[in-house]
TORKOL-4160 file (C-alpha; in steps of 0.2 Angstrom, whole numbers, padded with zeros to 4 digits, m for minus):
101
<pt num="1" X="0103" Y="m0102" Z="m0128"/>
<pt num="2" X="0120" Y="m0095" Z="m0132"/>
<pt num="3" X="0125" Y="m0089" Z="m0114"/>
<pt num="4" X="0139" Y="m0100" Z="m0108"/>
<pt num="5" X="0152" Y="m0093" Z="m0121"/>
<pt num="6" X="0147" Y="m0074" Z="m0113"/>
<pt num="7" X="0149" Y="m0078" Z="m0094"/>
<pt num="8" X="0168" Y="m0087" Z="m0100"/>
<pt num="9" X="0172" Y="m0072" Z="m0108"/>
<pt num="10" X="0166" Y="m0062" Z="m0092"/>
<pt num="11" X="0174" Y="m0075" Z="m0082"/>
<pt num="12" X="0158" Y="m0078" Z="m0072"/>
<pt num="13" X="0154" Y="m0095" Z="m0079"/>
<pt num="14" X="0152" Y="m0101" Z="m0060"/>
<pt num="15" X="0140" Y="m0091" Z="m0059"/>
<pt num="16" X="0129" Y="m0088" Z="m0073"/>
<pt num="17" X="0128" Y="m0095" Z="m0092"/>
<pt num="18" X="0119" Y="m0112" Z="m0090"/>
<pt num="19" X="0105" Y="m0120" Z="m0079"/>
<pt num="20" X="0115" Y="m0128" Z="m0065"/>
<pt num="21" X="0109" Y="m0131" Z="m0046"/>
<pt num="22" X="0117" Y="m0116" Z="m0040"/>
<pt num="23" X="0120" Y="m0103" Z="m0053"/>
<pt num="24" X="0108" Y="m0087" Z="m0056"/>
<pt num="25" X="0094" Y="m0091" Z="m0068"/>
<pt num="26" X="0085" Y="m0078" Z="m0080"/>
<pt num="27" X="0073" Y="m0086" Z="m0090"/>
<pt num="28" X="0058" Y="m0083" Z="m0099"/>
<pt num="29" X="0045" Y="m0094" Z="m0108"/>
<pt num="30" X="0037" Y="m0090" Z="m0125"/>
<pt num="31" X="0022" Y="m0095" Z="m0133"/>
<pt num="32" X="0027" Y="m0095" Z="m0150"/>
<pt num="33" X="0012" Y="m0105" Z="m0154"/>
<pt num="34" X="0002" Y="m0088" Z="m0160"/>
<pt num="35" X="m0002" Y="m0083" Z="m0178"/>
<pt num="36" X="0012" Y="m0069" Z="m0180"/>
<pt num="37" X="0027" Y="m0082" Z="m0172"/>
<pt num="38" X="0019" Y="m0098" Z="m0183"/>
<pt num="39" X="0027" Y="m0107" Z="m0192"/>
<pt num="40" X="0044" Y="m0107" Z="m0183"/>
<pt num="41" X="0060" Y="m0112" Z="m0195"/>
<pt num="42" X="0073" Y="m0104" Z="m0182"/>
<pt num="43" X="0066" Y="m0101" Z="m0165"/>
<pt num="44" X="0079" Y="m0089" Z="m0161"/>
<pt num="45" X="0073" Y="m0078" Z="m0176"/>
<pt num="46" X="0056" Y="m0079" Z="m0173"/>
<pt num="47" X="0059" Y="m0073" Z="m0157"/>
<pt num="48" X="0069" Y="m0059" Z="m0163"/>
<pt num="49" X="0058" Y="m0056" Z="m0178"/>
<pt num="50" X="0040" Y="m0060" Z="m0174"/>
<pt num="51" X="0039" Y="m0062" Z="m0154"/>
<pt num="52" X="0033" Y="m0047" Z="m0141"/>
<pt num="53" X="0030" Y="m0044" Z="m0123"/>
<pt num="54" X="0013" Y="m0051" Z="m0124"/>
<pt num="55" X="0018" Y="m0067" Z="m0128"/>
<pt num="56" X="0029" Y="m0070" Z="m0113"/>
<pt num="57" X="0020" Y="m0083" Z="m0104"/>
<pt num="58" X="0033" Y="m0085" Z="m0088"/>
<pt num="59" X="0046" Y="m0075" Z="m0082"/>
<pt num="60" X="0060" Y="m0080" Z="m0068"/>
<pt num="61" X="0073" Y="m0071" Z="m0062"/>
<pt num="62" X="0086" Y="m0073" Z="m0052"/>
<pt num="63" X="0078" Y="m0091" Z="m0048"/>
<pt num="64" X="0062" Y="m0081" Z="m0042"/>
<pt num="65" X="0044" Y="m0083" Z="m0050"/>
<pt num="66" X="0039" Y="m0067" Z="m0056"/>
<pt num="67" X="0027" Y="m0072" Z="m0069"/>
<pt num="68" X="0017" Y="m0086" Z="m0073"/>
<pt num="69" X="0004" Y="m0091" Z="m0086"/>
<pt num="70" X="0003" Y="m0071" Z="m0090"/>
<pt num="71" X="m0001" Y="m0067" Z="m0072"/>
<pt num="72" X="0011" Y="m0059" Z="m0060"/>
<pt num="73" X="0018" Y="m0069" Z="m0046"/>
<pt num="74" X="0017" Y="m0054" Z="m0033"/>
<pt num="75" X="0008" Y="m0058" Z="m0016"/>
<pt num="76" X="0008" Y="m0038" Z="m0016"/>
<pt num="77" X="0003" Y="m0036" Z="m0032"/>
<pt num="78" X="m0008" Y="m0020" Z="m0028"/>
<pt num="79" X="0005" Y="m0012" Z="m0016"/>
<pt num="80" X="0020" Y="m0017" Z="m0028"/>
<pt num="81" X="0007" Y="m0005" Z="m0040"/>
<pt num="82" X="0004" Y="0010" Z="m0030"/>
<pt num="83" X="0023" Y="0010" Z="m0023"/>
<pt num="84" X="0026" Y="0012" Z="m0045"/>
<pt num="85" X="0012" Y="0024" Z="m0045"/>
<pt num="86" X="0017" Y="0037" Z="m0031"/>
<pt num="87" X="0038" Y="0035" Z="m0039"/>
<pt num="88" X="0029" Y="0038" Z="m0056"/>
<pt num="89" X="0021" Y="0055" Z="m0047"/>
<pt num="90" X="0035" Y="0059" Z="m0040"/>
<pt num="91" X="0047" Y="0058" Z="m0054"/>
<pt num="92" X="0034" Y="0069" Z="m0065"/>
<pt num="93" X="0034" Y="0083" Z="m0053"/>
<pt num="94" X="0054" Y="0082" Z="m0052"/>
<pt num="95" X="0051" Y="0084" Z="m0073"/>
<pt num="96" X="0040" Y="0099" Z="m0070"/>
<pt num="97" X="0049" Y="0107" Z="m0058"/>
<pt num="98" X="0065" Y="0108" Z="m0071"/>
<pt num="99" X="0054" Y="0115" Z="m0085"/>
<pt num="100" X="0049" Y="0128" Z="m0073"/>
<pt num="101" X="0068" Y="0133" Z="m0073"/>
């Protein structure tokens, strides 16, 4: 929306700050077609306002698929999980561990 101005003032507008062939590419679509978006006078509001994480429909970063149609994109979904499961473990003990202190 309002990115190109950023990446000048960053100086990196070769390499972000618009969809281009080329450049890196965050995006994510919203349905704002739900009862707590509608009706939409200014989307970026509404999406400031009334939108949350449960309405992302698709996410792409970095030019990569990660979500689509509320469904992630992983192949290794499950091991992508129980990789997050066994840092989660492994932080909490590290917490533990300092409270015992």
């Amino acid at each position: 929306m309002a990115t190109i101005n950023g990446a000048k003032a960053l100086m990196w507008e070769n390499e972000i700050g618009s969809i281009e062939p080329g450049k890196k590419a965050d995006l994510v679509i919203v349905d704002l077609s739900r009862p707590h978006t509608t009706p939409v006078n200014d989307p970026s509001t509404t999406l400031l306002y009334s939108s949350y994480g449960g309405d992302v429909l698709t996410t792409i970063v970095d030019g990569k698929l990660l979500m689509e149609n509320r469904r992630l994109a992983y192949k290794n979904y499950e091991e992508v999980l129980e990789k997050a499961i066994e840092k989660t473990e492994e932080i909490m003990e590290k917490i533990r561990a300092s409270w015992k202190k």
